[in-house]
C-alpha positions as CSV (number, residue, x, y, z in Angstrom):
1,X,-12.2,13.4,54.6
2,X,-12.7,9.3,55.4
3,X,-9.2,8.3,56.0
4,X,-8.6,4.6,54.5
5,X,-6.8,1.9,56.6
6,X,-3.5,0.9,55.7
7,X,-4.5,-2.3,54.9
8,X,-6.8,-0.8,52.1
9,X,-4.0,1.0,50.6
10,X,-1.5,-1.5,50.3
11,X,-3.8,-4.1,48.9
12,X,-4.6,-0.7,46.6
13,X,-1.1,-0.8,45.6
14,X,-0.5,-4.2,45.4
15,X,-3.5,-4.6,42.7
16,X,-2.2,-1.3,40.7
17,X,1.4,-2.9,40.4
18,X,0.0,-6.3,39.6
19,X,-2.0,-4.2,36.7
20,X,1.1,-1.8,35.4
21,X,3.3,-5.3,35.8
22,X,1.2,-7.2,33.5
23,X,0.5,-4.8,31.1
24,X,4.3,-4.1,30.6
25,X,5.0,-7.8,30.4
26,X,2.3,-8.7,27.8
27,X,3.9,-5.1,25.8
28,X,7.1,-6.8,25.8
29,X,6.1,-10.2,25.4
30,X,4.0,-9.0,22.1
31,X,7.3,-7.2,21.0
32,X,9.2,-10.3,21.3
33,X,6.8,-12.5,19.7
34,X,6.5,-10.0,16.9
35,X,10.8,-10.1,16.2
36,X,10.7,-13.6,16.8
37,X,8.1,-14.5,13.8
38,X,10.0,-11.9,11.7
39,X,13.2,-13.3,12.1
40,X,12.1,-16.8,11.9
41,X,10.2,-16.1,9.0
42,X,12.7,-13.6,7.5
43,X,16.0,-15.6,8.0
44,X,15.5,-18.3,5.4
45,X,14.9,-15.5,2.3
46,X,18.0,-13.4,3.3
47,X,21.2,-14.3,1.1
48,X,23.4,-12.9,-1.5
49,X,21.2,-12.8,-4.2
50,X,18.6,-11.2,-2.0
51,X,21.1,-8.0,-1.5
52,X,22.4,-8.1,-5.5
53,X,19.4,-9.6,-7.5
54,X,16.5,-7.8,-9.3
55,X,12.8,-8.7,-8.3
56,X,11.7,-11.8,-10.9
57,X,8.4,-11.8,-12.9
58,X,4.9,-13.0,-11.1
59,X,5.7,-16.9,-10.2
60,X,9.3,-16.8,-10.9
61,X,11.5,-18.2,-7.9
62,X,14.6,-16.7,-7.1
63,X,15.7,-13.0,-7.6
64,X,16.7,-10.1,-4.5
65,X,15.3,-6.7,-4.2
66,X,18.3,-5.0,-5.1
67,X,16.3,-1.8,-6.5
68,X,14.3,-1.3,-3.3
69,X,16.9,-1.7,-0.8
70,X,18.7,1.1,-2.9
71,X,15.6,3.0,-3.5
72,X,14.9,3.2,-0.1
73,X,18.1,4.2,1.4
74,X,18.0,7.1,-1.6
75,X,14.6,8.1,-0.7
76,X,15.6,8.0,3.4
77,X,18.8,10.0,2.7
78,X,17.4,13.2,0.1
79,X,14.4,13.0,3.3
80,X,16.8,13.9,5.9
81,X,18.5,16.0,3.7
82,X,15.5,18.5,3.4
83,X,13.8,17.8,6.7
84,X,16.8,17.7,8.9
85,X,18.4,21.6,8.3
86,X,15.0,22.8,8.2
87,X,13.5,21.1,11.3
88,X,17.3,22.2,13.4
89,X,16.7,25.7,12.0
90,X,12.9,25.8,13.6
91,X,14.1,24.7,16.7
92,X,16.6,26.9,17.2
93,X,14.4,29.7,16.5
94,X,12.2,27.9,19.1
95,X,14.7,28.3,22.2
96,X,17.3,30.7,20.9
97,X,14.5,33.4,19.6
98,X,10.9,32.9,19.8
99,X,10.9,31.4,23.1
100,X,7.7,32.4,24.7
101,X,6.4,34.7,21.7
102,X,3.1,34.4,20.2
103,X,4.3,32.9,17.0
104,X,6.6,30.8,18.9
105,X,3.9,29.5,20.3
106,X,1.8,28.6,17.4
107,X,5.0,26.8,15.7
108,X,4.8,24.5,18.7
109,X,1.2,23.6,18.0
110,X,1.7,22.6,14.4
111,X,4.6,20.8,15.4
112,X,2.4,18.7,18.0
113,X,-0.5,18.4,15.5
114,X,1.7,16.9,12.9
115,X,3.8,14.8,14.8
116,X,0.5,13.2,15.8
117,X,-1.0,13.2,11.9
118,X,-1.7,10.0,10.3
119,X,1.1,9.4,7.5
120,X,-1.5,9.0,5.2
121,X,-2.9,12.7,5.2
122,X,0.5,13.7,5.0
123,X,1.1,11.1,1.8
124,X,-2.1,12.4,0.3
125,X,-1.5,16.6,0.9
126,X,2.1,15.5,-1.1
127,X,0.5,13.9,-3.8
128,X,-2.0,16.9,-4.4
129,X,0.7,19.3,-3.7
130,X,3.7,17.7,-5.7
131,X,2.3,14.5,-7.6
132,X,-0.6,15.9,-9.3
133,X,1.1,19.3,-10.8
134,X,4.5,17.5,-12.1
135,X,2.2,14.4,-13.5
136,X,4.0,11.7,-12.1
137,X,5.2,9.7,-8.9
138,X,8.8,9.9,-8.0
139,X,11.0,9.4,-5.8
140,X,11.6,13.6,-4.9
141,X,7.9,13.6,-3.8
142,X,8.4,10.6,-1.6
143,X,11.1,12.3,0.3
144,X,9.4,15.4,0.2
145,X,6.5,13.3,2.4
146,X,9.0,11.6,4.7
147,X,10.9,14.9,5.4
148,X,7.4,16.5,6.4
149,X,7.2,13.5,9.1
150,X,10.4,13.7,10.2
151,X,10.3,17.7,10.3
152,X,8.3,17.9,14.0
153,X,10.4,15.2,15.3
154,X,13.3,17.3,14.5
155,X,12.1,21.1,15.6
156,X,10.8,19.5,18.9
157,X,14.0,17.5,19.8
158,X,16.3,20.3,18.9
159,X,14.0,22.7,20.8
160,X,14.5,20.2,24.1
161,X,17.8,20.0,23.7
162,X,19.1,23.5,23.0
163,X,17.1,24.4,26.3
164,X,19.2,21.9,28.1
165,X,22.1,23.9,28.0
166,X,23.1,25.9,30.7
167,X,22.6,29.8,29.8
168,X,26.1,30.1,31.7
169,X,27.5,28.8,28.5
170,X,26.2,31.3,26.0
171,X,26.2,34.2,28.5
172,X,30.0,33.5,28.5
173,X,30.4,33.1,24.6
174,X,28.9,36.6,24.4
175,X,30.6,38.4,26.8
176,X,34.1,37.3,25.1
177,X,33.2,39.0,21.9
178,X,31.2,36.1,19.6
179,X,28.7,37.0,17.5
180,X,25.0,35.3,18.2
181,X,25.3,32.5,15.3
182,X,28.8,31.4,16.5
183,X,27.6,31.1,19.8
184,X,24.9,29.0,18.9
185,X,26.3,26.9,16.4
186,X,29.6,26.8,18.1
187,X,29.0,26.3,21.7
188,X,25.6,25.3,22.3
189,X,25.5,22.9,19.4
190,X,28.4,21.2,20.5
191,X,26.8,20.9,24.0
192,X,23.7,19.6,22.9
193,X,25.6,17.3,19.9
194,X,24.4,13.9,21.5
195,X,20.8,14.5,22.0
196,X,21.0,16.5,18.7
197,X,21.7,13.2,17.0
198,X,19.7,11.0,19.2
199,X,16.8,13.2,17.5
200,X,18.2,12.9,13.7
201,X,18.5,9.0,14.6
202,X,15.1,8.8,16.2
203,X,13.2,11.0,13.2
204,X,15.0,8.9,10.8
205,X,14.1,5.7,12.2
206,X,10.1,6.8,12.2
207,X,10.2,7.2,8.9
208,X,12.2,4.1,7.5
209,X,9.0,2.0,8.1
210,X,6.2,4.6,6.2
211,X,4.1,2.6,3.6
212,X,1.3,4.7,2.7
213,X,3.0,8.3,2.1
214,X,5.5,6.5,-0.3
215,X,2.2,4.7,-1.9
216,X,0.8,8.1,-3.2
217,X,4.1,9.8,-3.6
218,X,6.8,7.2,-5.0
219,X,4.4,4.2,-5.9
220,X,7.0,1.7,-6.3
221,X,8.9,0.3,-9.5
222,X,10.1,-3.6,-10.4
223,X,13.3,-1.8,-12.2
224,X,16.6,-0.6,-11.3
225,X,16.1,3.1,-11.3
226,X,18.7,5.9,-10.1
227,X,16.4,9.0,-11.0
228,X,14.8,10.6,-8.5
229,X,12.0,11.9,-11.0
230,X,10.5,8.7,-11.6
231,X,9.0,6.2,-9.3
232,X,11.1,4.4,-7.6
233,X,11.3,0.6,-5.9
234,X,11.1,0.4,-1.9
235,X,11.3,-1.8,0.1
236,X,7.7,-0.5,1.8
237,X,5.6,-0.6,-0.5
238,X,8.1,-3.9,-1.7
239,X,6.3,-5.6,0.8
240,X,2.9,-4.4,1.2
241,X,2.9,-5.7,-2.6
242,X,4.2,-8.9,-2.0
243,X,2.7,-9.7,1.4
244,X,-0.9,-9.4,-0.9
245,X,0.0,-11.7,-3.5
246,X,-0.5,-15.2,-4.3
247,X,2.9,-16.5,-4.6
248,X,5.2,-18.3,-1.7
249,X,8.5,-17.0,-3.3
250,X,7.3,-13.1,-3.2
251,X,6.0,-14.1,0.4
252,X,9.3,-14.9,1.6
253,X,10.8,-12.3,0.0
254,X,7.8,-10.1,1.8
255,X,9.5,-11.2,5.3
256,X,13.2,-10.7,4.6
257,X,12.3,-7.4,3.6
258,X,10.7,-7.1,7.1
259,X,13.4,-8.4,8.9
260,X,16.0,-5.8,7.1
261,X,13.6,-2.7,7.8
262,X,13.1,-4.0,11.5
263,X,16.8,-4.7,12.0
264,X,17.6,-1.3,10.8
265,X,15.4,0.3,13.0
266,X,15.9,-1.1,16.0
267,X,19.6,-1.0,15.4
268,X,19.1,3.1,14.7
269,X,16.9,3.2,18.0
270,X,19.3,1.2,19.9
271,X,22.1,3.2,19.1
272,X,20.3,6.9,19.7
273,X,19.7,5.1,23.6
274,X,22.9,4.4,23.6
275,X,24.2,7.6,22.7
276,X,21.7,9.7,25.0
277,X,22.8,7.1,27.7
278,X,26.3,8.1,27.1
279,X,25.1,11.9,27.5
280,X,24.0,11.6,30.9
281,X,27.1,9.6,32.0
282,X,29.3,12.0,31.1
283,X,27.1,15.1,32.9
């Protein structure tokens, strides 16, 4: 094998970094840009009324988007309601008892196939599952769409982090008398807790953002509405709505909206790093 001069590889190296450096500079320097015009833009429509007020009719200034901000956080919460138990309960199957076993196995593949499936299909396999045979949008059927999303998220994290902990720790438990489900939900839960709700935080945080799942599954609704039977306002499809439309007042309203989902998620991502960061401190 042709043996390549020093010379050659560090000028190799040098190019490569220049490369990775550049392309992590324009990611971040995109990022920014992107919070910048969103905050800029968003700032001037967020006030009181904003958080308190019901939309106004086409051309009308003034008005909030009470109904959506409480729509969504409804819709977000019955979401990690159903997705959360079930997603934990998969992945402790995953480590605790599948491990390696055929069926184990194929659980993981879904898992990575849907966690990789465009919200969309997902949005549309809800709406002919649940939409179509109740005869209606609502509000159930949009969580029912965001809980699939957030379901891979879940098994997967919980998976990783149950296999984190030491098998010292459950040998132990069982040797002292405890049955399996207090060792697991006793001990190696409270080992894991951290990265256990770095997960939750992350899988909750995907799906605050999802437009088109809620589009065939909730719609979206210009009324205050509690019931989760009916279609329901969002602040998603609250903005896809008012991004479209002719009128400066729904515009703005369009980027306040942004900036609240944006600042929620970041603030959610920022504090699962934080937490996770704490994790590994304290090991």
């Amino acid at each position: 094998m042709k043996m390549r001069s020093v010379t050659s590889r560090k000028m190799t190296n040098f190019a490569v970094t220049i490369i990775a450096g550049s392309a992590a500079a324009l990611g971040l320097f995109m990022l920014l840009w992107i919070l910048l015009t969103i905050t800029t833009r968003g700032i001037a429509a967020i006030n009181w009324s904003f958080f308190t007020s019901m939309p106004t009719p086409p051309g009308s200034q003034g008005g909030g988007l009470a109904n959506a901000i409480v729509g969504t956080i409804m819709i977000t919460i019955l979401a990690a309601v159903i997705g959360v138990p079930v997603g934990m309960l998969a992945g402790i199957y995953l480590a605790e008892f599948g491990q390696d076993s055929r069926f184990a196995t194929t659980v993981r593949f879904v898992a990575n196939i849907l966690m990789g499936a465009p919200s969309i299909v997902i949005g549309v396999f809800v709406y002919t599952l649940v939409v179509i045979p109740i005869g209606g949008f609502s509000g159930f059927a949009g969580s029912i769409a965001l809980a699939i999303i957030m379901l891979p998220i879940i098994t997967r994290t919980t998976e990783d982090m149950l296999k984190l902990v030491p098998n010292s720790l459950r040998e132990s438990a069982l040797a002292l008398g405890a049955p399996e489900h207090k060792m697991i939900f006793q001990i190696v839960f409270r080992a894991a807790k951290s990265g256990l709700i770095t997960g939750v935080m992350l899988a909750v945080a995907r799906v605050s953002g999802e437009t088109a799942p809620l589009l065939f599954t909730t719609l979206n609704s210009p009324y205050w509405s509690l019931s989760m039977d009916k279609p329901m306002g969002n602040l998603t499809v609250t903005i896809f709505n008012y991004a479209m439309s002719p009128y400066a007042d729904w515009q703005a309203k369009a980027w306040g909206a942004s900036l609240l989902i944006t600042a929620g998620v970041l603030l959610m991502t920022l504090t699962a790093r934080f937490i996770a960061k704490d994790r590994k401190a304290r090991r």
